[in-house]
N, C-alpha and C positions, 0 to 999 in steps of 0.2 A: 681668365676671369672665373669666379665661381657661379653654381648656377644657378639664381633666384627665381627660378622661370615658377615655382612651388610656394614660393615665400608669400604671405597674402601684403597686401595694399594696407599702411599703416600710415598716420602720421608720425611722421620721423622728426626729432626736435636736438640739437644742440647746441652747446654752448663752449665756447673754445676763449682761449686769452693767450698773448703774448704781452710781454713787458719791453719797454725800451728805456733805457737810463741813458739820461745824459752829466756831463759833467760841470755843470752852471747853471745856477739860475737863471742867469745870462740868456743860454738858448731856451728854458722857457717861457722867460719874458717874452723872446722873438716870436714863438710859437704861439703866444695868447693873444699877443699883439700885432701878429699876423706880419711883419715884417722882416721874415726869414727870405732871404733873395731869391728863391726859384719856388715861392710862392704859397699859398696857405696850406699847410702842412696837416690838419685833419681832412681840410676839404676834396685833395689831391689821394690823401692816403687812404680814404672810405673808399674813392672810385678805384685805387686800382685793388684795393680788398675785394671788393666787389668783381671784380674781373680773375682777382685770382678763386673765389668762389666758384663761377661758372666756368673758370680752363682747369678746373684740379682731374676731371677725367683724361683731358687731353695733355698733361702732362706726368700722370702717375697712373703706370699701365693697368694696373688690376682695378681699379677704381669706374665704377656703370657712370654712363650716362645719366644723369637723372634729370628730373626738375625741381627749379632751387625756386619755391614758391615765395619766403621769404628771407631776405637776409638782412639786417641791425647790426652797425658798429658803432660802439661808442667808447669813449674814453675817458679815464678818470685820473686825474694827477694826483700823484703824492710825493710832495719834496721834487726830488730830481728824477723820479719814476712816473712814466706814463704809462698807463695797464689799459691793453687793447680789450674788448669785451664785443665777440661775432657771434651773436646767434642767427641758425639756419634751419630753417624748417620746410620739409614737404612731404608728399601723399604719393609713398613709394613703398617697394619692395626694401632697400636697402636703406642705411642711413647715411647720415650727413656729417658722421665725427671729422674725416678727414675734411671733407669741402670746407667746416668749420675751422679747422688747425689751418689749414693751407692759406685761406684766408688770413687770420691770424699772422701767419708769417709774412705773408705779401703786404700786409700793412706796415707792419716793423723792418720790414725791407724798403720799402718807400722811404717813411720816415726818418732811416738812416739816411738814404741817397740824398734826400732833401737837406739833411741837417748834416751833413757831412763836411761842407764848406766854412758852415760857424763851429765845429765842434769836433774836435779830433779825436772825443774817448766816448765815445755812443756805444755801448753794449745792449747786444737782446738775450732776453730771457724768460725762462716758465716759456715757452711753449707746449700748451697742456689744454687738453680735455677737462673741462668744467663737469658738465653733466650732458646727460644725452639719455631722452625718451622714444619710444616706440619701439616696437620688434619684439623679440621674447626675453629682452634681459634693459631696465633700465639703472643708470649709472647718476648716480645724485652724489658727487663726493663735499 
């Protein structure tokens, strides 16, 4: 790990997205309507985003410990595209781009598992860095 033991205490802010496309209207009928068979499919996929938030140390070795004061998922359809939006923020030495991305992923990873059963052509996509505050360099793209 590198060493931030020098780094001062900043608020650290990011914003991360992932896309998941599906192939029908069809599944997001199911998904608005809530009647996808292994059950509501944003409400399922925030909590385990949310969990992939808090384990991105414990699974990506160079990655601190931190604290994830807050974290926000939300989604936005367009057409047959659903675009994840994770912002995380906290009062640390390091930041939160990856807890945000990894998130990010864990949602469209969900999403697929869930929608997997109605929907045989589900791709994920744009997994990216939005923007990201605090520290000595901020990234607004």
């Amino acid at each position: 790990m590198v060493d931030i033991t020098q780094k001062a205490i900043t608020l650290r802010t990011a914003v991360a997205q992932a896309v998941v496309k599906v192939s029908s209207q069809a599944t997001i009928d199911a998904i608005i309507n809530k009647t996808v068979p292994k059950g509501d499919v944003f409400e399922m996929s925030k909590a385990a985003g949310l969990l992939g938030v808090k384990k991105t140390p414990d699974l990506l070795p160079d990655c601190h410990p931190l604290p994830i004061e807050y974290t926000a998922i939300a989604y936005e359809i367009k057409g047959l595209e659903i675009t994840i939006l994770i912002t995380v923020k906290t009062n640390y030495k390091t930041g939160v781009e990856v807890e945000a991305m990894h998130g990010a992923s864990i949602v469209a990873l969900n999403m697929y598992d869930m929608l997997k059963p109605i929907d045989k052509g589900i791709e994920i996509h744009h997994i990216k860095l939005l923007t990201k505050t605090g520290g000595k360099s901020d990234i607004n793209n």
